[in-house]
C-alpha positions as CSV (number, residue, x, y, z in Angstrom):
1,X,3.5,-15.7,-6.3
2,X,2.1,-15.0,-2.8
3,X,4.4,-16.2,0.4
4,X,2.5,-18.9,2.0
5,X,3.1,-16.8,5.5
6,X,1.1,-13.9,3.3
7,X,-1.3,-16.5,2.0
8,X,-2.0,-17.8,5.2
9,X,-2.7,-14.2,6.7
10,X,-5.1,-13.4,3.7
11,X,-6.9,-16.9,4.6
12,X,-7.2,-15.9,8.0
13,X,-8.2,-13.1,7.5
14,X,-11.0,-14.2,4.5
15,X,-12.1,-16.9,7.4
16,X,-13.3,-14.6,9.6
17,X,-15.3,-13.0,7.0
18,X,-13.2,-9.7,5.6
19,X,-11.8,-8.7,2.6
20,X,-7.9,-9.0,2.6
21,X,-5.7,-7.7,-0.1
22,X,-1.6,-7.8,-0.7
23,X,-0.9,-4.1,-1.6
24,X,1.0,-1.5,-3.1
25,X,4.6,-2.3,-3.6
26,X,4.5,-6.2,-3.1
27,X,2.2,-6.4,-6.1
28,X,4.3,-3.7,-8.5
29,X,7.0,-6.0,-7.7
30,X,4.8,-9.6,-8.2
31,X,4.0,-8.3,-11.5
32,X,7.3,-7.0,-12.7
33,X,8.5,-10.4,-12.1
34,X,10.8,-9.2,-8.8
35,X,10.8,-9.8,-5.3
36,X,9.2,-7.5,-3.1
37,X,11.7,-6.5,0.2
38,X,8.2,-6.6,2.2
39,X,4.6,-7.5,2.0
40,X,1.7,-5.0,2.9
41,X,-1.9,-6.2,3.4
42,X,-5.2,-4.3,3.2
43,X,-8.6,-5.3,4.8
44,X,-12.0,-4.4,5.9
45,X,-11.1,-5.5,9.3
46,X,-10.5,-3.5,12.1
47,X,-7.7,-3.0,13.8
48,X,-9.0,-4.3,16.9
49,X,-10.5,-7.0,15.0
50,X,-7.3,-7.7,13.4
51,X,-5.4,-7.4,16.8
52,X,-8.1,-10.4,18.3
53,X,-7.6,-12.4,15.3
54,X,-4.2,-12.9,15.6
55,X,-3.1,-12.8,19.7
56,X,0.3,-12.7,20.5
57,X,1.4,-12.2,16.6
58,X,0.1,-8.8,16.2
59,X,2.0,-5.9,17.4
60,X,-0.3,-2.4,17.7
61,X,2.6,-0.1,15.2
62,X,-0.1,2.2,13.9
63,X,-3.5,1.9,15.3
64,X,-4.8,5.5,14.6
65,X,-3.5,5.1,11.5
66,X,-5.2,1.3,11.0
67,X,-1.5,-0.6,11.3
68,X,-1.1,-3.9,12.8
69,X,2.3,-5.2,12.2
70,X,1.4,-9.4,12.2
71,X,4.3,-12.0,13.0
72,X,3.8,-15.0,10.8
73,X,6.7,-17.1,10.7
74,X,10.0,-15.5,9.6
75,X,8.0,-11.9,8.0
76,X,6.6,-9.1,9.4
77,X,3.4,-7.9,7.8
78,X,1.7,-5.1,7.9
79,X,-1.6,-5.4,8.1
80,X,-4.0,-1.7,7.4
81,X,-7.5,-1.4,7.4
82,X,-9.5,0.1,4.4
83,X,-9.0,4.0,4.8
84,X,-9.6,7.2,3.7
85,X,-6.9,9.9,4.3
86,X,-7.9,13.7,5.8
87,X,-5.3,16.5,5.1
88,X,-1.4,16.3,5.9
89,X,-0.9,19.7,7.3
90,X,2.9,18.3,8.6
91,X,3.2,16.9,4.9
92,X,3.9,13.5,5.9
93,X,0.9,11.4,7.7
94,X,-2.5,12.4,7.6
95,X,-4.3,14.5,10.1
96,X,-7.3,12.1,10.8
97,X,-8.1,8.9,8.8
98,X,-11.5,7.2,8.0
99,X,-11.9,3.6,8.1
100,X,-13.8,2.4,5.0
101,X,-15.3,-1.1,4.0
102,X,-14.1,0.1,-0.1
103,X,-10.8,-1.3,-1.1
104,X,-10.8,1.3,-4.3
105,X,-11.6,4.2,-1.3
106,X,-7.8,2.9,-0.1
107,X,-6.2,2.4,-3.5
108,X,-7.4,6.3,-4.3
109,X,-5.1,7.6,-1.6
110,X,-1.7,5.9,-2.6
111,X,0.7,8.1,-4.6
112,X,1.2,6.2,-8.1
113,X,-0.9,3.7,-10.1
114,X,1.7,1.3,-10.0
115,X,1.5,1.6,-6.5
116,X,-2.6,1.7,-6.4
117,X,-2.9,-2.3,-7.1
118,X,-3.9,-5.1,-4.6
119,X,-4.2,-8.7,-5.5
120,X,-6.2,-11.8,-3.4
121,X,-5.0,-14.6,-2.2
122,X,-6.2,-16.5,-5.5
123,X,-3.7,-14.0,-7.8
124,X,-7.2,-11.5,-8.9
125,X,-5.7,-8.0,-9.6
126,X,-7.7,-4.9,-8.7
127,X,-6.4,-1.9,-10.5
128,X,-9.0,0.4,-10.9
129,X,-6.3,3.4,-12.2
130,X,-4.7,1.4,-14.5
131,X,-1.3,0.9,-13.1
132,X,-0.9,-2.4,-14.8
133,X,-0.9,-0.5,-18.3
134,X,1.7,1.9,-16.8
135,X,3.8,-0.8,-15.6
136,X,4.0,-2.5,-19.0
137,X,3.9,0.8,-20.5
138,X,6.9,2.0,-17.8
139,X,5.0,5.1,-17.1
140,X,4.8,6.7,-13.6
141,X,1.8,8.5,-13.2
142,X,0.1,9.8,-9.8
143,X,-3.6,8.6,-8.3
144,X,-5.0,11.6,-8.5
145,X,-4.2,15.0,-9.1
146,X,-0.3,15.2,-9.3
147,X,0.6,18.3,-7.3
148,X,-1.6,17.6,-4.7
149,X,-0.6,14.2,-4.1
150,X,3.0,15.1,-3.8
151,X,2.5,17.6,-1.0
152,X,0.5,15.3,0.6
153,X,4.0,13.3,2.2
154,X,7.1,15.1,2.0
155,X,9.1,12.0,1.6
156,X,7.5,11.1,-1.8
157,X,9.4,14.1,-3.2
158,X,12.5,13.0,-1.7
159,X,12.5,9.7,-3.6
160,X,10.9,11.1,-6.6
161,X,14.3,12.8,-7.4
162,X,17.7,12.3,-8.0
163,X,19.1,15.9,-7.2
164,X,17.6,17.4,-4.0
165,X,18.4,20.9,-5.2
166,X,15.8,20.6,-8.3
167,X,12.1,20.9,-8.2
168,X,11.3,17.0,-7.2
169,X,8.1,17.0,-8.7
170,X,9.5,18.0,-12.2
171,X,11.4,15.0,-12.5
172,X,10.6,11.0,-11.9
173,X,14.0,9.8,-13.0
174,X,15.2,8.4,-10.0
175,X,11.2,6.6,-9.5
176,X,11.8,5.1,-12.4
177,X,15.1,3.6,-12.3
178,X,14.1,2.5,-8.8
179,X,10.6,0.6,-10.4
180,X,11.6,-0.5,-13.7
């Protein structure tokens, strides 16, 4: 389910006391039974803390955002912290950010519930907006108010639709031939 290179950056991170999740997209994809392109992780941890814990394998990509890209073995991982999003006045990465300790805080700012899942290094599912129902459903619904969550980051519209010249938040078709 979980690549041991994943696993054993969940462990490490578990060791040291935090809470460490597998994501967003990698889960969708666990669950439908495909392989995810990439593995995202989620913690309580810090990025500095996450930057000590793993040395010479962690690359500072994102740090005001919380983003430590980890090198463990062949993959590249990237490894946030726990955050709450302020407003995207350049509609595409938030103004400010506020570290949290609640993984449901972090789940509430991704754009779909099928996206909105994390799972453990023992295979427990959090899902608190029910995007495993949607998944077996193969509905695409938004965290959160719909409108507002597609302004937030300009580039969901562009991959919500097929024809750039129509009102992308009026049609999903291309989402959903992409996820199911």
């Amino acid at each position: 389910m979980i690549p041991q290179e994943v696993r054993t950056l969940l462990a490490r991170l578990e060791s040291a006391g935090h809470q460490a999740w597998a994501v967003g997209g990698c889960v969708r994809d666990t669950l439908r039974r495909a392989a995810p392109s990439d593995w995202d992780v989620t913690t309580d941890a810090r990025p500095e803390q996450v930057m000590a814990l793993f040395g010479q394998a962690a690359i500072p990509t994102g740090l005001k955002h919380g983003t430590v890209t980890v090198r463990t073995g062949e993959m590249r991982v990237e490894v946030t912290t726990f955050r709450r999003d302020g407003t995207y006045s350049d509609h595409r990465r938030p103004d400010a950010v506020r570290f949290s300790t609640s993984l449901e805080e972090d789940l509430a700012r991704r754009d779909l519930t099928v996206n909105a899942m994390a799972m453990d290094l023992r295979g427990h599912i959090c899902d608190p907006f029910g995007g495993q129902e949607d998944l077996s459903r193969r509905v695409l619904r938004c965290v959160g108010e719909p409108m507002r969550r597609l302004d937030e980051d300009a580039l969901r519209k562009c991959g919500y639709t097929p024809d750039p010249a129509r009102r992308p938040y009026k049609d999903l078709w291309y989402l959903a031939r992409r996820y199911f």
